[in-house]
C-alpha positions as MATLAB code, in Angstrom:
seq = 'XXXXXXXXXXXXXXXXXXXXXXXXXXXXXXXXXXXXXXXXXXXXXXXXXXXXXXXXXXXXXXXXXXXXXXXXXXXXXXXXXXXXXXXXXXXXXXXXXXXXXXXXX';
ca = [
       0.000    0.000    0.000;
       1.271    3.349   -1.008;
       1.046    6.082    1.718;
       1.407    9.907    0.396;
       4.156   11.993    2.089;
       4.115   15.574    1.841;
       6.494   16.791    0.149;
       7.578   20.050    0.771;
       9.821   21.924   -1.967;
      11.984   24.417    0.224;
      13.184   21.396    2.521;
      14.113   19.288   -1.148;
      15.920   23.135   -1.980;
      17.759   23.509    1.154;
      19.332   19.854    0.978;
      20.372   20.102   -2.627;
      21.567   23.660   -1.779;
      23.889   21.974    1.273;
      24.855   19.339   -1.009;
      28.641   19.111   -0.901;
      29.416   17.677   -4.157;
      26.527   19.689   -6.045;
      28.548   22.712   -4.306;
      31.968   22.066   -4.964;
      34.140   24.883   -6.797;
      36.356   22.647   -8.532;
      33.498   20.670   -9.765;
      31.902   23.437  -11.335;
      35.611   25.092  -12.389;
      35.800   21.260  -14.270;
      32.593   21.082  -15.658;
      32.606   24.918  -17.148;
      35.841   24.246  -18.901;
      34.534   20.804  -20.364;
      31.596   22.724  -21.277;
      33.913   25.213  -22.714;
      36.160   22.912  -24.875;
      33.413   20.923  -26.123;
      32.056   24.502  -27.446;
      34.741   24.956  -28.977;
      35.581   21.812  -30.481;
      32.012   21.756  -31.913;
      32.210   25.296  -32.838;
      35.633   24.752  -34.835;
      34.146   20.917  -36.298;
      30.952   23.400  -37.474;
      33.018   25.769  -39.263;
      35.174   22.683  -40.807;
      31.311   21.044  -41.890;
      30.178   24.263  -43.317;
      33.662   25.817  -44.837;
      32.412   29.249  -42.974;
      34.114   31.646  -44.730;
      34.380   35.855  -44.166;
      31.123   37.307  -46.596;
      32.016   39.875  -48.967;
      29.978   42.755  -46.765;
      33.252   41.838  -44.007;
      36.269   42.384  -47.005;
      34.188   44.293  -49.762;
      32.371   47.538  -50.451;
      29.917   48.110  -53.059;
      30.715   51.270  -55.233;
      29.073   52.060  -58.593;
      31.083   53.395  -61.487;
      30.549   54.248  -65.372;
      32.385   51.655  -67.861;
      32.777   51.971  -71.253;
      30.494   50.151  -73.097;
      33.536   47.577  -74.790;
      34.544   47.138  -71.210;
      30.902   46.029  -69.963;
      30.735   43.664  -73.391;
      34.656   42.053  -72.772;
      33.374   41.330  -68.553;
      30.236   39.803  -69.963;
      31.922   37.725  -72.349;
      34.367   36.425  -70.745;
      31.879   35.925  -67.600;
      28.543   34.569  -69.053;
      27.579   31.138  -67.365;
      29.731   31.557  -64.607;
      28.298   31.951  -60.670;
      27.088   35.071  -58.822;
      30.049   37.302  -57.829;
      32.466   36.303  -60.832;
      32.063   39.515  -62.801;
      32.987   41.528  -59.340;
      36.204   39.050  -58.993;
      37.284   39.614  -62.724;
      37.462   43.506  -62.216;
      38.886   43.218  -58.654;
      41.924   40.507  -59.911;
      41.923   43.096  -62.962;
      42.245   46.404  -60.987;
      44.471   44.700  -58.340;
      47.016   43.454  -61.075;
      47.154   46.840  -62.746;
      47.769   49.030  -59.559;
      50.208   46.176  -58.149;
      52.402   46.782  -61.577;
      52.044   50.837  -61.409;
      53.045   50.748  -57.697;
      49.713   52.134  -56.474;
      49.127   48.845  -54.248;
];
């Protein structure tokens, strides 16, 4: 036969509040810094996964300028069918080459 106890919450507080081991500095010191190296070693294993690279809004900045119209058909050509971003590339290896050679960069 079952019998019901009263249970009463701030007594089941206070003795897992005086628990030693629950309590223990070291413990907790132990278990943040496992916490903290797992976090990290998932964190870096993530990256690894997912190849998380800087986006171009961290390294780039959009400006707008006029090209002449043999310039816009040459970037096209030599660009068409390839992904999103390659016609910004192009003119950035371009420009970088050219100011590298003239001593600008």
């Amino acid at each position: 036969m079952r019998t019901n106890k009263k249970r009463d919450i701030a007594g089941m507080f206070d003795k897992v509040a005086n628990d030693s081991d629950i309590n223990s500095k070291n413990d907790y010191e132990d278990k943040q810094e496992i916490n903290i190296n797992l976090n990290k070693s998932k964190k870096a294993k993530l990256n690894d996964v997912l190849g998380v690279k800087s986006t171009k809004s961290d390294t780039h900045e959009f400006r707008g300028y006029y090209l002449e119209i043999p310039l816009i058909e040459a970037i096209d050509k030599i660009t068409e069918g390839e992904p999103k971003g390659t016609k910004s590339d192009l003119v950035n290896h371009i420009l970088k080459e050219s100011f590298k050679d003239n001593g600008w960069l």
